[in-house]
C-alpha positions in Angstrom: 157.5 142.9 109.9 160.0 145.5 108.3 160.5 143.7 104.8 156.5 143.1 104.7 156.5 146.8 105.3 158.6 146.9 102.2 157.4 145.1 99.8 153.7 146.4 100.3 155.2 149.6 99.6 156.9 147.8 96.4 153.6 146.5 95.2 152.2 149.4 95.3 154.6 151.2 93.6 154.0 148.9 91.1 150.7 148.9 90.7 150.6 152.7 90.5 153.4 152.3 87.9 150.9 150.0 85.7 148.4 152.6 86.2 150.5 155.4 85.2 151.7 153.0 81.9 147.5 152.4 81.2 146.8 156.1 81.4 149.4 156.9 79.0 148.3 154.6 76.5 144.5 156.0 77.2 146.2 159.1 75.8 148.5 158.5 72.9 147.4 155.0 71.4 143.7 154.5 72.0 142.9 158.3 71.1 139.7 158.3 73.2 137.5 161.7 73.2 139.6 164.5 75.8 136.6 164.1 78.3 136.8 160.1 78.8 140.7 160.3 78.8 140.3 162.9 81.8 137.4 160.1 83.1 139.8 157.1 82.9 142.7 158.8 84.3 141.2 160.0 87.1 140.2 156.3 87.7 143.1 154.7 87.6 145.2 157.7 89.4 142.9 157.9 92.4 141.7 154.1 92.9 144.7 152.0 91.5 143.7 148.8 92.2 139.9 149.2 91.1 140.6 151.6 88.4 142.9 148.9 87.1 140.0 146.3 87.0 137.4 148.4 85.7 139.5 149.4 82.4 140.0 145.9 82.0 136.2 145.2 82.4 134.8 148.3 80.9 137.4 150.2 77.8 139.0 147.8 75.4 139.2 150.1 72.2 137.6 147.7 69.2 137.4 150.9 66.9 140.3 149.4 64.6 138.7 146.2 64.3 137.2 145.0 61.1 134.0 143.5 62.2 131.8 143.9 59.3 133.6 143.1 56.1 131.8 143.8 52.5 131.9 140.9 49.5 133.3 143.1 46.3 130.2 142.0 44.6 128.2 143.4 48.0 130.1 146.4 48.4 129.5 147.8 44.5 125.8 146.9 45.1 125.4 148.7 47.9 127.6 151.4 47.2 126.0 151.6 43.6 122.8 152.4 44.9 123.5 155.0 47.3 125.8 156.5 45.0 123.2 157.0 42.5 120.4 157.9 44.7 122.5 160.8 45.8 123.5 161.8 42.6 119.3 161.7 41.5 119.5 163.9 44.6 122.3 166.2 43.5 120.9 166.2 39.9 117.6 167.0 41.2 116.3 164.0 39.3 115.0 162.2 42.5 111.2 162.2 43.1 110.3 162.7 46.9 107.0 160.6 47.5 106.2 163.5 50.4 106.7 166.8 51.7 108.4 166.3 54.6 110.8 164.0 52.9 111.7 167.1 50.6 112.2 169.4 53.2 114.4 166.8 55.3 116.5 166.5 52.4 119.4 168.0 54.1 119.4 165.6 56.7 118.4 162.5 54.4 121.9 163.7 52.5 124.0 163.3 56.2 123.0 159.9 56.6 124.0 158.8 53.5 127.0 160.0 53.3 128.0 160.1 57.0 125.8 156.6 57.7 125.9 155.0 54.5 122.0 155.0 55.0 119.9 154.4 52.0 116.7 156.2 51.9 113.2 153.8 50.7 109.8 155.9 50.5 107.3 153.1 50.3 107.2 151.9 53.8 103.9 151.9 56.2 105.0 151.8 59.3 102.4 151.5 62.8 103.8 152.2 66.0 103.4 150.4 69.5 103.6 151.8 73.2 102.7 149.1 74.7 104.6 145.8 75.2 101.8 143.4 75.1 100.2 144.6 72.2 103.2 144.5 70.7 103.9 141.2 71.6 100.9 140.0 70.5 101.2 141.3 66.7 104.9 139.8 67.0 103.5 136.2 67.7 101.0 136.4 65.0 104.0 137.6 62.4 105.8 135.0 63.4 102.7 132.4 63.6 102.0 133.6 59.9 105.9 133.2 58.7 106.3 131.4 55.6 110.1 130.8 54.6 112.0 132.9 57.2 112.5 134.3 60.6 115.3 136.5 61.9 115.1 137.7 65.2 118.0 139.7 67.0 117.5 141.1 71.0 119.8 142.5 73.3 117.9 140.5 76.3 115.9 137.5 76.0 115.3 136.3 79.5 114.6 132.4 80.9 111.0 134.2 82.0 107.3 133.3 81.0 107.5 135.7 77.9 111.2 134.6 76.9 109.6 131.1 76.6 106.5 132.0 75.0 108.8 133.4 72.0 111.0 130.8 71.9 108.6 128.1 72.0 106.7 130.2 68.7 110.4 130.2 66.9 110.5 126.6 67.5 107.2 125.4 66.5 108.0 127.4 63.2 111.4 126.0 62.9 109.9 122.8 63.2 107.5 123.9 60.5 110.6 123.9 58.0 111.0 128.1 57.9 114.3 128.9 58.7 114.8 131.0 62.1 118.0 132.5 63.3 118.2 133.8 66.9 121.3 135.8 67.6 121.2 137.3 71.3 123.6 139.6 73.0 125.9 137.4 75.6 125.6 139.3 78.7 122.0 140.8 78.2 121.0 137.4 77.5 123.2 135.3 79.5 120.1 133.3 81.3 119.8 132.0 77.9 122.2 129.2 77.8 122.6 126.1 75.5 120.8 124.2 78.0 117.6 126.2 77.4 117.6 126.4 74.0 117.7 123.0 73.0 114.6 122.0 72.0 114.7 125.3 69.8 117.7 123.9 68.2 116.7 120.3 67.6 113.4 121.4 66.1 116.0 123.0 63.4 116.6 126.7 64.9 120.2 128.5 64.6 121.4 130.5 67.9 124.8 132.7 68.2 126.3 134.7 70.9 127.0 138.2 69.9 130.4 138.6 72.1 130.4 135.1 73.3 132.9 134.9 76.4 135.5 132.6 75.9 135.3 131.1 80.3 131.8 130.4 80.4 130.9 132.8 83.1 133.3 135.7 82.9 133.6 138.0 80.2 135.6 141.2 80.5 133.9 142.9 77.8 131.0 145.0 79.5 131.1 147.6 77.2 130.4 147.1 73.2 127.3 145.0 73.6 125.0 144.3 70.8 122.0 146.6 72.0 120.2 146.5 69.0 115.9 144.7 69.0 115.4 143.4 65.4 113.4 141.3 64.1 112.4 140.4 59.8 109.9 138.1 58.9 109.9 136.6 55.6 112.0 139.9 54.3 108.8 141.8 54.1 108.0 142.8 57.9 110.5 144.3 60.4 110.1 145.0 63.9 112.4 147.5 65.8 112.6 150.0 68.9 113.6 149.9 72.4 111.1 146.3 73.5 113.2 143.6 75.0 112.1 140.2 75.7 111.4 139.5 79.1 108.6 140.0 81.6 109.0 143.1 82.9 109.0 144.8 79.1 105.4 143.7 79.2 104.5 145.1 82.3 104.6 141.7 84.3 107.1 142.6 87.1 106.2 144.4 89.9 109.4 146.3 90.9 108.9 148.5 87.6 105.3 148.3 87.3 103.8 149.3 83.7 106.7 149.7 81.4 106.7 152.5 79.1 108.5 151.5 75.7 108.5 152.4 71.9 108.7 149.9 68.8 107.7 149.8 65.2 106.5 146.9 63.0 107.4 148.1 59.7 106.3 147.0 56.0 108.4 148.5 52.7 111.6 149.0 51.6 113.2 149.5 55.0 112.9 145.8 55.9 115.8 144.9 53.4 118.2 147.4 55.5 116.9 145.9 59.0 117.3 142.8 57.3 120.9 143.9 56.3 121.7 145.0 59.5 121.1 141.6 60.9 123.1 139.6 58.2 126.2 141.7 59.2 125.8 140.7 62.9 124.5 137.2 62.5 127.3 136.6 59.8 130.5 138.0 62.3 129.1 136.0 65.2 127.6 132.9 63.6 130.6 132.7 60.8 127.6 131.9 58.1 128.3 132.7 55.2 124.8 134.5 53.8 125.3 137.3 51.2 123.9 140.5 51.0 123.4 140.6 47.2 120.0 138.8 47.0 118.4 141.2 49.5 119.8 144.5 49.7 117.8 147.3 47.3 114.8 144.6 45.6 112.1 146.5 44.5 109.3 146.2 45.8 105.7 146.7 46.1 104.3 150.0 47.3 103.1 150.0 51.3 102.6 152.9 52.0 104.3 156.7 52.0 106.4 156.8 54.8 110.3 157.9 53.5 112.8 155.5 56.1 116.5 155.5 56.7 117.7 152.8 59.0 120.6 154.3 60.4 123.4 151.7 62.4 126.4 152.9 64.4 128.9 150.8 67.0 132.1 151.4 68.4 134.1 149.2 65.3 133.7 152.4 63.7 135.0 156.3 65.2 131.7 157.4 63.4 128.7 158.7 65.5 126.6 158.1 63.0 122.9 157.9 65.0 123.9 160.5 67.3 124.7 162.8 64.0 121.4 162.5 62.9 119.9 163.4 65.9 122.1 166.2 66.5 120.9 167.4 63.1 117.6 167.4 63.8 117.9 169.0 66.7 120.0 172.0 65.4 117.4 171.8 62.7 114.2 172.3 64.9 112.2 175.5 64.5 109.1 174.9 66.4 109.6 172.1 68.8 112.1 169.4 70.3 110.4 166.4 72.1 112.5 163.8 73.4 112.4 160.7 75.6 114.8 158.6 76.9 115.2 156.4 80.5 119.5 158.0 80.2 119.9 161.6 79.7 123.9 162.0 79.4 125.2 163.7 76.3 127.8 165.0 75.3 129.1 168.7 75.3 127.9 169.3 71.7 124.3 167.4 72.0 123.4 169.3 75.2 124.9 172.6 73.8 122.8 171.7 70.6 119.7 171.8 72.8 120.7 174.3 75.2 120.5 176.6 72.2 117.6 175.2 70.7 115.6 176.0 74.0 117.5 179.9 74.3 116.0 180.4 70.5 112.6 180.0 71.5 112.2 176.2 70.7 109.6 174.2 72.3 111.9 171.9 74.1 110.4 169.0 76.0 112.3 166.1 77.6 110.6 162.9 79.9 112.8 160.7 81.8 111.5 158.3 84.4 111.3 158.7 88.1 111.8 155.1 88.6 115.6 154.6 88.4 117.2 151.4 87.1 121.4 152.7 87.2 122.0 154.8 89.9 125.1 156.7 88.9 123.1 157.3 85.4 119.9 158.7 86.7 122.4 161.2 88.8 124.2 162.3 85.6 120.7 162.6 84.3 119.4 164.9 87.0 122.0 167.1 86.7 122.0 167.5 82.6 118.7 167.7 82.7 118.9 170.9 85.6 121.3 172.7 83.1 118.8 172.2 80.7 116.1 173.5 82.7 118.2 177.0 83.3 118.3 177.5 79.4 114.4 177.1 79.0 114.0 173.7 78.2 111.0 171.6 80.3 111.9 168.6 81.4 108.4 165.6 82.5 109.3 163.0 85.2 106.9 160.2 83.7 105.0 158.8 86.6 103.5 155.8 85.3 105.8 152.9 86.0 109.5 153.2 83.9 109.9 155.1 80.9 112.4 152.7 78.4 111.3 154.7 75.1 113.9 156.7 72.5 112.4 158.6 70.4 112.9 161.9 68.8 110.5 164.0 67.6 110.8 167.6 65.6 108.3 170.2 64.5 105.8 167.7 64.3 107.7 166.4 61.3 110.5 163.7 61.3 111.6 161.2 64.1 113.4 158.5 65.0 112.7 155.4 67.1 115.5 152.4 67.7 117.9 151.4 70.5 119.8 154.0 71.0 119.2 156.1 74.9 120.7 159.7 74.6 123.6 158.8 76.3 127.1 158.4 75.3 127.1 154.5 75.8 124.8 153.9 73.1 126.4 157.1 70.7 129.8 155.7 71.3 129.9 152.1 73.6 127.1 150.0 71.9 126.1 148.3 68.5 122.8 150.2 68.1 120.1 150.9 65.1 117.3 153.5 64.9 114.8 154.5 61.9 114.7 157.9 60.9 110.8 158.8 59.9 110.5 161.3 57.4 106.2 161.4 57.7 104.4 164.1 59.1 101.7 161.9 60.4 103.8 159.3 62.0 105.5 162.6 63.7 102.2 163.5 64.7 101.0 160.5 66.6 104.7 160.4 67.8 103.4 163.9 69.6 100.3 162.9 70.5 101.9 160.0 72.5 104.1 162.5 74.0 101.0 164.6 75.6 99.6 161.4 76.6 102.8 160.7 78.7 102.5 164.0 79.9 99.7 163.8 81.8 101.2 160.7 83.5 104.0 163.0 84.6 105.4 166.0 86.6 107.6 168.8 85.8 110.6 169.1 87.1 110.6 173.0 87.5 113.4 175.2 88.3 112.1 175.9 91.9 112.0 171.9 92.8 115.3 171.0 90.8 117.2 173.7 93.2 115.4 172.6 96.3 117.4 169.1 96.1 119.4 167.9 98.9 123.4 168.2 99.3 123.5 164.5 99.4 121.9 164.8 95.8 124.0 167.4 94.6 127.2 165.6 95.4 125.9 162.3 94.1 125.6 164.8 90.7 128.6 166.0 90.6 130.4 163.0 90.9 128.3 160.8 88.4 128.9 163.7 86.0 132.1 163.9 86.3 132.7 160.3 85.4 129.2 160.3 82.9 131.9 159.3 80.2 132.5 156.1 81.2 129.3 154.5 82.7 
């Protein structure tokens, strides 16, 4: 009928009118980066009606939100000593415990000052590659825990391996040592309160980082707690890229062995995982647990291994991980290896290693064949072909799915933690990585890295220009749009 006719045409008048109003506000109020602003508007310009629900879903701005708020007594502690350990630094009063440490210092200085990151030199620190010995040294931790257990994943599945953990933090909660469990809400949302109840009458506390308010629809898809912590009895800390669920220790077929990086670390750096935790647990839970008691304690010497654990999240307009890396990177004289299941950077992290490559640096990146986003691994081919035409080589590891992030430069300081080389994690997620200042820790860090490459093929110049049209349209539309997946 005619005045159907007409009021179709209405609605969608209105509808592009909303659009139009949502774009503008991208622009002037939200102040998002040039590139996602083009990314969004684009969106919501050429699919209305779907652009409309996916900025509902996928771009509240939480930058201007005070999620983690400081104590005054908290704040001068913490603040006290990093202030003074810069100023030892400045004064050159400050004793590095190793070489590579000294020669880092530059970089030790931008995260605490950019990442409020203090430095502690007396960590040991072993490194896993595999999820089931990992998981195995996590149980007996945990077994072994004596007064407390923190643990903090962004996916804990209802899955043979998800039990297996929560039954350990259980038993031990049972035991009378007090365990927190603080899960992300949509990695973990086959973890309900049904499930969990024998964990919580045997005395365990659980909170939902970003709990939805309608029990099974949340509109925030973006900002999710990414971060895999865990500190047992303030004295050992577990962190890296591991989730909990079966197919992070190679139990599920689709993905076959999965390729992962963590680190059970012992030292001063436990206190700042620890930290990192009480800021989370306390703005979900609503706990009140203070910083003051565990934040900077001396104490005893395990080993020479100079840490910074470095956390960054959208509640802040700081990139503070992904300025540390860049630093390295732009740092690197000899070599550049890097591994990550997302390759999408941003314009100044691939020109970063575009010109690292072009000076003669040994850049290597590994990526996995196996791909678990679709639009993603498009974006990923395609950065990683630029890549390829300024020198760098880039591994397609071959051996099941590579989920590892890790960093390595001149055989000398790296970083491991949750954070992909994308700009979800640099800009979108909570995330947490430790910078290593130790040239053996670097070293097996490389020596893992050779491993992986002879489970892996180059992608060579030749082979990346051979691809199919169907490919290299499916590239350039996942790049155009790599700023919002």
């Amino acid at each position: 009928m005619w005045y159907s006719s007409i009021f179709n045409g209405d609605l969608n008048v209105v509808i592009y009118a909303i659009n139009i109003m949502i774009a503008l506000a991208i622009i002037f109020l939200e102040r998002k980066n040039p590139s996602s602003t083009l990314a969004w508007v684009l969106v919501l310009f050429f699919l209305p009606i779907v652009g409309l629900l996916l900025y509902l879903v996928f771009s509240q701005n939480i930058s201007r939100q005070r999620i983690y708020r400081l104590t005054d007594s908290e704040n001068a502690i913490i603040s006290g000593s990093l202030h003074e350990q810069i100023k030892a630094m400045d004064e050159n009063r400050f004793i590095y415990e190793n070489e590579t440490s000294a020669q880092w210092s530059h970089m030790i200085k931008l995260n605490q000052i950019y990442g409020n990151a203090f430095l502690t030199q007396n960590n040991s620190v072993e490194l896993y590659t595999d999820g089931r010995e990992m998981f195995h040294a996590l149980l007996r931790d945990i077994r072994n825990a004596k007064y407390s257990i923190n643990v903090m994943s962004f996916i804990i599945k209802d899955d043979m391996v998800g039990r297996k953990l929560l039954d350990a933090l259980a038993k031990k909660a049972e035991e009378g040592v007090e365990v927190r469990l603080l899960v992300d809400a949509l990695g973990s949302r086959s973890i309900n309160g049904r499930k969990l109840r024998a964990f919580e009458r045997a005395g365990g506390k659980v909170a939902y980082f970003f709990k939805p308010k309608l029990k099974y629809l949340t509109l925030r898809f973006n900002y999710r707690n990414h971060r895999k912590i865990v500190v047992i009895d303030e004295e050992i800390g577990y962190t890296g890229g591991f989730n909990i669920a079966n197919e992070y220790l190679s139990f599920k077929k689709k993905f076959g062995y999965w390729r992962d990086t963590h680190l059970r670390i012992v030292g001063g750096a436990v206190q700042d995982l620890n930290a990192v935790f009480i800021l989370d647990w306390r703005f979900t839970s609503k706990e009140n647990l203070e910083l003051k008691e565990l934040y900077y304690t001396p104490l005893s010497q395990q080993g020479n291994s100079a840490i910074q654990i470095v956390m960054s999240g959208p509640n802040s307009e700081r990139v503070e991980i992904k300025r540390g890396m860049m630093r390295m990177i732009t740092y690197a004289s000899k070599s550049i290896y890097l591994q990550t299941p997302y390759f999408v950077p941003d314009s100044s992290m691939l020109e970063s290693l575009k010109m690292a490559a072009q000076s003669g640096v040994d850049v290597k990146i590994m990526i996995p064949k196996m791909p678990d986003h679709m639009f993603v691994y498009w974006a990923t081919l395609s950065y990683c072909g630029e890549l390829i035409k300024s020198g760098a080589k880039v591994y397609i590891y071959n051996n099941g799915f590579l989920h590892a992030k890790t960093l390595v430069v001149d055989g000398e300081v790296a970083t491991v933690g949750s954070a992909n080389f994308d700009r979800r994690s640099f800009r979108l997620n909570f995330e947490a990585n430790a910078f290593v200042y130790d040239k053996d820790f670097a070293l097996k860090m490389e020596d893992e890295f050779h491993k992986d490459m002879e489970l892996s093929k180059e992608l060579t110049l030749r082979k990346y220009n051979r691809r199919k049209t169907i490919i290299k349209i499916k590239e350039a539309i996942s790049r155009l749009l790599s700023d919002i997946l």
